[in-house]
N, C-alpha and C positions, 0 to 999 in steps of 0.2 A: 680295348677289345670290344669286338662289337656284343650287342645285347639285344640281336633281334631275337632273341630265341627265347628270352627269360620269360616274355608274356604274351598272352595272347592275340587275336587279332581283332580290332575294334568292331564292337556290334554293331548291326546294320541301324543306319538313323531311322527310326521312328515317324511316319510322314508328321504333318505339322496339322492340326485342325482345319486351316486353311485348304491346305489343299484336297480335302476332301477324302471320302472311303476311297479303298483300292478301287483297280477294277476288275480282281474277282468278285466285289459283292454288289459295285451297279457298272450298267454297261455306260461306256462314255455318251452317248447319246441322250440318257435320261440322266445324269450330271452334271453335264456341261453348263445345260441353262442358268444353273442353280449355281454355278460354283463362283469365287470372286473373281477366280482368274480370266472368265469368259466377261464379266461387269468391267477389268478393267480394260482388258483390250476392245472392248465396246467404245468403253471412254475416249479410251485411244483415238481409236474411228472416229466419232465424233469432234474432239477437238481439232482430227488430222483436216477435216474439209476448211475451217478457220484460217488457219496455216497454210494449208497447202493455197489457197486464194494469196495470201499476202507473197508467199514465197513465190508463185507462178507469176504474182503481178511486177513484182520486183525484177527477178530475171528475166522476164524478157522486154520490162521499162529499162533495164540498166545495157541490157546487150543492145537491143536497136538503137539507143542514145549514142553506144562506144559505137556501133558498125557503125550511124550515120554519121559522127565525124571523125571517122578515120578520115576522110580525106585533110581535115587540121590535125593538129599536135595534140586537140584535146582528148579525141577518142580514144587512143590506148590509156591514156592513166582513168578516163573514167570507165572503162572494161576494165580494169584491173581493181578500182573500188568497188564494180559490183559483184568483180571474183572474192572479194573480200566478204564484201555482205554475204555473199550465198554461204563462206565456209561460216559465218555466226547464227546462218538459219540451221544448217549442218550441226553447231554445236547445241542447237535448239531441240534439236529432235533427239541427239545420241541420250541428252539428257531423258526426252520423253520417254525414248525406248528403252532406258533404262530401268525408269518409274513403274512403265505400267504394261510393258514387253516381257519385263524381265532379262532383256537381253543387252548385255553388256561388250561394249563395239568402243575398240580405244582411239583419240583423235589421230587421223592422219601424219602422215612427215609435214613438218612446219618449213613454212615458204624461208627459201635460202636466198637473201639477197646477194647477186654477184657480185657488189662492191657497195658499201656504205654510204649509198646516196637515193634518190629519190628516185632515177630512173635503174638503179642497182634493183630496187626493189620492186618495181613498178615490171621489171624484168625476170624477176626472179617468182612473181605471183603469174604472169604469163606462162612461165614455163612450167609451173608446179600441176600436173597433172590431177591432184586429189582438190584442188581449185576449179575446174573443165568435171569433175565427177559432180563436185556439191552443185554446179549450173543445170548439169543434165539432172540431178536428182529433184531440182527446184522445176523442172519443165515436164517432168517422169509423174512425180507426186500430184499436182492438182487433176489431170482427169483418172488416176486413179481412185482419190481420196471425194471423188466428187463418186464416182459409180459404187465406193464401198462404204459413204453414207447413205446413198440411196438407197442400199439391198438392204443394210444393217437395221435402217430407221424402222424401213417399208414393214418387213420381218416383224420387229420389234413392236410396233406398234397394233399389227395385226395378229401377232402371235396372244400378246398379253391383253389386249384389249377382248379380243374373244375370248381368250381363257375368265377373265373376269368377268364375260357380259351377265352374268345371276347377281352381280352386287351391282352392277350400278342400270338396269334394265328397267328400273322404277324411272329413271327420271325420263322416259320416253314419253308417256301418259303423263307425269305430273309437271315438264315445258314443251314438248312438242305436240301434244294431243295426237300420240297414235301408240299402238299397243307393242310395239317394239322395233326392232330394226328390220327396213322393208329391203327387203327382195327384190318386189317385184311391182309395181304399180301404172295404175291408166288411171284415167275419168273416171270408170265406173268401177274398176275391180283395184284388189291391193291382194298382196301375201309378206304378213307380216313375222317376226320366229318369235311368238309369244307363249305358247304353250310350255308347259315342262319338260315335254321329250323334244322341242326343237331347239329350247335355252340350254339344256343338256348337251345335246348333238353341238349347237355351236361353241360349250367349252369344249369337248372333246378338240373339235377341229383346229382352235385357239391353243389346243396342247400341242397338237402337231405342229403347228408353224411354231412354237415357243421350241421345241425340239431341235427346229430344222435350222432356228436364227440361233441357237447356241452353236452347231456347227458350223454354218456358216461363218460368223464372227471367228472361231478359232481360225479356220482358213485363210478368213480375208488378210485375217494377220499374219498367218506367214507368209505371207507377199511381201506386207510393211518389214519383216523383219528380213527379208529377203533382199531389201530397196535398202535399206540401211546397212545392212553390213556389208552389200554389193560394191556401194558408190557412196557412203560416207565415212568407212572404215580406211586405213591404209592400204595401199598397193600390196600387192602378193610379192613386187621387188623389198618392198621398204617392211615388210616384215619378216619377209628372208634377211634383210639388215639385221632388224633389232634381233632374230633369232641367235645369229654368229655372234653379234654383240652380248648377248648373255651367255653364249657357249664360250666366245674368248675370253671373258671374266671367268666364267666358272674354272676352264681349263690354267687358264693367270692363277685362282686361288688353289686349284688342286697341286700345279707345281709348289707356288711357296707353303704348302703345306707338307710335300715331297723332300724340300730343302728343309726345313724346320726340320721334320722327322731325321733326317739324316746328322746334320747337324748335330742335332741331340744325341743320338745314336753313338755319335763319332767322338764325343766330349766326354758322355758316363762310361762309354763302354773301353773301345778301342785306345783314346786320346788318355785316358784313364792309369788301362795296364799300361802303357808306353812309360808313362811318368811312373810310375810304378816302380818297372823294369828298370830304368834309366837310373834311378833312387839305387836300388838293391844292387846294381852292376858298378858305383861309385863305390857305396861301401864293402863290396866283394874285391875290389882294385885296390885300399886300402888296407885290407883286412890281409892280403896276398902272401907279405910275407912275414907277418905278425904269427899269424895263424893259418894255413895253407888250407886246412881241412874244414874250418868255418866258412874259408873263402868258399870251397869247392860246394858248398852245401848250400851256400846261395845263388852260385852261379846255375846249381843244378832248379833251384828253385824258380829264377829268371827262366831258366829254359822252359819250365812248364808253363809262366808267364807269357814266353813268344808264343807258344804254342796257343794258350785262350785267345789271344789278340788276334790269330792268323784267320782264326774260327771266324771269331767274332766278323773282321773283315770279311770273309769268303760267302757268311750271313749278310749283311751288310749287303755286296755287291751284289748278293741272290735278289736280294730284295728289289733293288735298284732294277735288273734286267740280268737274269742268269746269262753265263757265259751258252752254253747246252741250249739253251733257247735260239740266241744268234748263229751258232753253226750245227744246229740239228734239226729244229722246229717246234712245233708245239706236242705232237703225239711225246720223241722222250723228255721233250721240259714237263710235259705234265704228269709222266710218270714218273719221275724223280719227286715231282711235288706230291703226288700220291703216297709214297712211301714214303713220305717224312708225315703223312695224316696220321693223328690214331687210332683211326677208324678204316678197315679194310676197303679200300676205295677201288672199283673197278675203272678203268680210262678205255675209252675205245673214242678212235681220230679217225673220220676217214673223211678226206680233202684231197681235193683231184691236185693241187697245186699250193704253196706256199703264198699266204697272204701279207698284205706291207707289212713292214716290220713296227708300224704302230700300228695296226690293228693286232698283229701276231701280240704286242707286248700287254696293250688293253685286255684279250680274252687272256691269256698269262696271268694277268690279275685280277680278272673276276674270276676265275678258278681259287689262286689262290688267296681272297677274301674270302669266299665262300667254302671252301674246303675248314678255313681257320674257325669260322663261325659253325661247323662241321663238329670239329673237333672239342670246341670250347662248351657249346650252348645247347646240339641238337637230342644228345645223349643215345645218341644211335647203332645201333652195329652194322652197319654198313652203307656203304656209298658208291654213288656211281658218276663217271665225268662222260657226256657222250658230245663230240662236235661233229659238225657236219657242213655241208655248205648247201645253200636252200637259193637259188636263183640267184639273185643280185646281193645277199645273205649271209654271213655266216653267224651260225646259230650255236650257243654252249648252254645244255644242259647239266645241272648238278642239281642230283635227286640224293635224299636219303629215307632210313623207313625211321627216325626219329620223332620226337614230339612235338613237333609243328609250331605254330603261330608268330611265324618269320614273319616281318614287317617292315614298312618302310617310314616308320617316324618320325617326327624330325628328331634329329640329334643320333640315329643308329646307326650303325655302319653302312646299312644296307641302303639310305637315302644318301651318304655320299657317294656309295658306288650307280646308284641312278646316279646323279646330276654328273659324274663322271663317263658314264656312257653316252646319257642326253648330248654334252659336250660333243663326241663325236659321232654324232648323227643315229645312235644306238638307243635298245630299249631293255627295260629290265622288267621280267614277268614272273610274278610271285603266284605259286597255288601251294599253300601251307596252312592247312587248315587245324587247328587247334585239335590236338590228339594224331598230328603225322598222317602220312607221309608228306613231306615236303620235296615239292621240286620248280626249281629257279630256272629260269630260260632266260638266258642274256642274246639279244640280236644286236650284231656290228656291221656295218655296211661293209662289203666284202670289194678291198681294192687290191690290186696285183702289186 
């Protein structure tokens, strides 16, 4: 039984020292400067122009070598050695932006050779798209990482260099022989900012640009992170793949998990009385005409025997996929499921049309999990089921005024009914806030 209900919901995490005060108490602008995360994507900046020269120099030394002898046999495999190199400059950077982005971008679909041989492969880096991405991103990178060192540095050095000129404004008179940083100068005249009010005024103005190079730098960066997870990430096809890929495992583990349940079900319970029955209807056949009236008092007992077994099945099958579901809908399947709750459950359906019969049987069962966790955990006096259909949608609400702190943990009922919705294209939204009311909103993509 599930136990999302026995405790609370996990307190909000605490920021890290790292990342600095909220910003109710400074505004982003006079933080940024200061905080590590603006120092590392600086860093970033800085090593990107490195980089971005070796990478810019490589792809287009490796492409005009393959374009210029296509006309021989050698040009396509050495274009496809430097489609290779580009995806290990690719893996060069996923790394960096990981380090010092914070942004986590998983490798591409891996090159598919069309048959086990040299030009299988040679064929199979040709065609691989996210190989043609890492090229463009090698040719994209070097004049941007050339314009966002120069702003970053430019900033950088004139932000913090003003801000400090009162510590280091001595050494003007004591190697240059002149009384500070000139302005303005001829032959005969000079204006130099040596005073206290103009060493002043110039840190002010050194604060400003230190300001304006902490936003900057966050900016410049989401570009890089913009470049990186554009053209060095997987395709939007290949990870609409790996998505069905973990939704048909998931849905793979939810069946043999269905079958387990069942099984089980069929062995303790049903498979159980039968042998039972079958026991007590031998020695009642036996006993027949020994004793007629011992017989009849077990045959009477067998009978109340069929009778638990018939339940137990009719349970059983409910479970499975109610009969009442399949030839009436979801409004009286789930009012049947409401009056078996022990909590006064109100149901109200209104749906222009009947939806597939696996999405009909999904909300059938996020009802009734939710209704059970209703019943077991919420301690409530009442409940209510409302579905609807919302565009492209259909949407089931299950609200109660019980005491709250429903959750999706690992190991509760309520995270395998997510990953069972996730599976078909669906979502699970919890607002259950510790001291009730709770109410659950399950979305399932809505098909005819």
């Amino acid at each position: 039984m599930d136990t999302a209900y026995r405790s609370p919901s996990p307190a909000p995490r605490a920021p890290r020292a790292s990342e600095g005060p909220g910003p109710h108490r400074v505004p982003f602008a006079l933080r940024a400067p200061f905080s590590g995360r603006t120092w590392r994507e600086f860093l970033h900046v800085l090593i990107g122009l490195p980089i971005g020269v070796v990478m810019f120099a490589y792809a287009v030394t490796m492409t005009s070598l393959g374009a210029g002898l296509l006309i021989t046999f050698l040009g396509i495999p050495v274009l496809a050695v430097g489609l290779v190199g580009c995806r290990g400059f690719g893996a060069l950077e996923r790394v960096r932006a990981r380090a010092l982005l914070g942004l986590e971008v998983h490798a591409p679909e891996p090159v598919r050779a069309a048959r086990p041989s040299l030009i299988g492969w040679v064929s199979g880096v040709l065609k691989n798209g996210a190989s043609w991405r890492h090229l463009l991103y090698g040719l994209l990178h070097f004049p941007w990482a050339v314009f966002a060192f120069a702003v970053s540095v430019t900033l950088w050095a004139l932000g913090w260099g003003l801000l400090t000129y009162p510590l280091w404004r001595w050494t003007f008179p004591m190697y240059l022989g002149q009384d500070g940083i000139q302005l303005y100068g001829d032959e005969t005249h000079g204006f130099y900012l040596d005073t206290p009010f103009e060493t002043a005024v110039t840190s002010v103005i050194g604060l400003l640009f230190v300001l304006v190079w902490g936003g900057t730098v966050r900016g410049l960066s989401q570009v890089d992170r913009l470049l990186v997870r554009g053209l060095l990430g997987p395709s939007r096809l290949a990870g609409r793949v790996t998505e069905l890929e973990s939704d048909r495992t998931a849905v793979s583990e939810t069946a043999a998990a269905d079958l387990r349940r069942i099984e089980r079900d069929l062995h303790d319970g049903a498979q159980a009385r039968l042998v039972a029955l079958a026991m007590d209807l031998g020695l009642a056949k036996e006993k027949l005409r020994e004793d007629p009236e011992a017989a009849a008092r077990m045959v009477d007992e067998a009978h109340g025997e069929v009778k638990l077994a018939l339940q137990e099945l009719r349970d059983l099958a409910r479970g499975i996929h109610p009969a009442i579901l399949t030839d009436r809908g979801l409004d009286p399947a789930l009012s049947a499921l409401a009056a078996r709750c022990t909590v006064p459950v109100r149901v109200s359906v209104d749906l222009p049309a009947r939806p597939a019969a696996a999405i009909e049987g999904i909300a059938y069962f996020t009802v009734s999990e939710l209704l059970q966790n209703v019943s077991a955990h919420a301690r409530a006096s009442s409940a209510a089921v409302d579905v609807w259909r919302s565009g492209n949608r259909l949407m089931v609400l299950v609200s109660d005024n019980g005491r709250g702190g429903a959750h999706t943990a690992p190991g509760s009922g309520l995270a395998a009914l997510t990953k069972r919705l996730d599976a078909m294209d669906g979502l699970l939204v919890i607002d259950s806030p510790t001291g009730g009311p709770t109410a659950i909103t399950a979305e399932l993509p809505w098909r005819d």
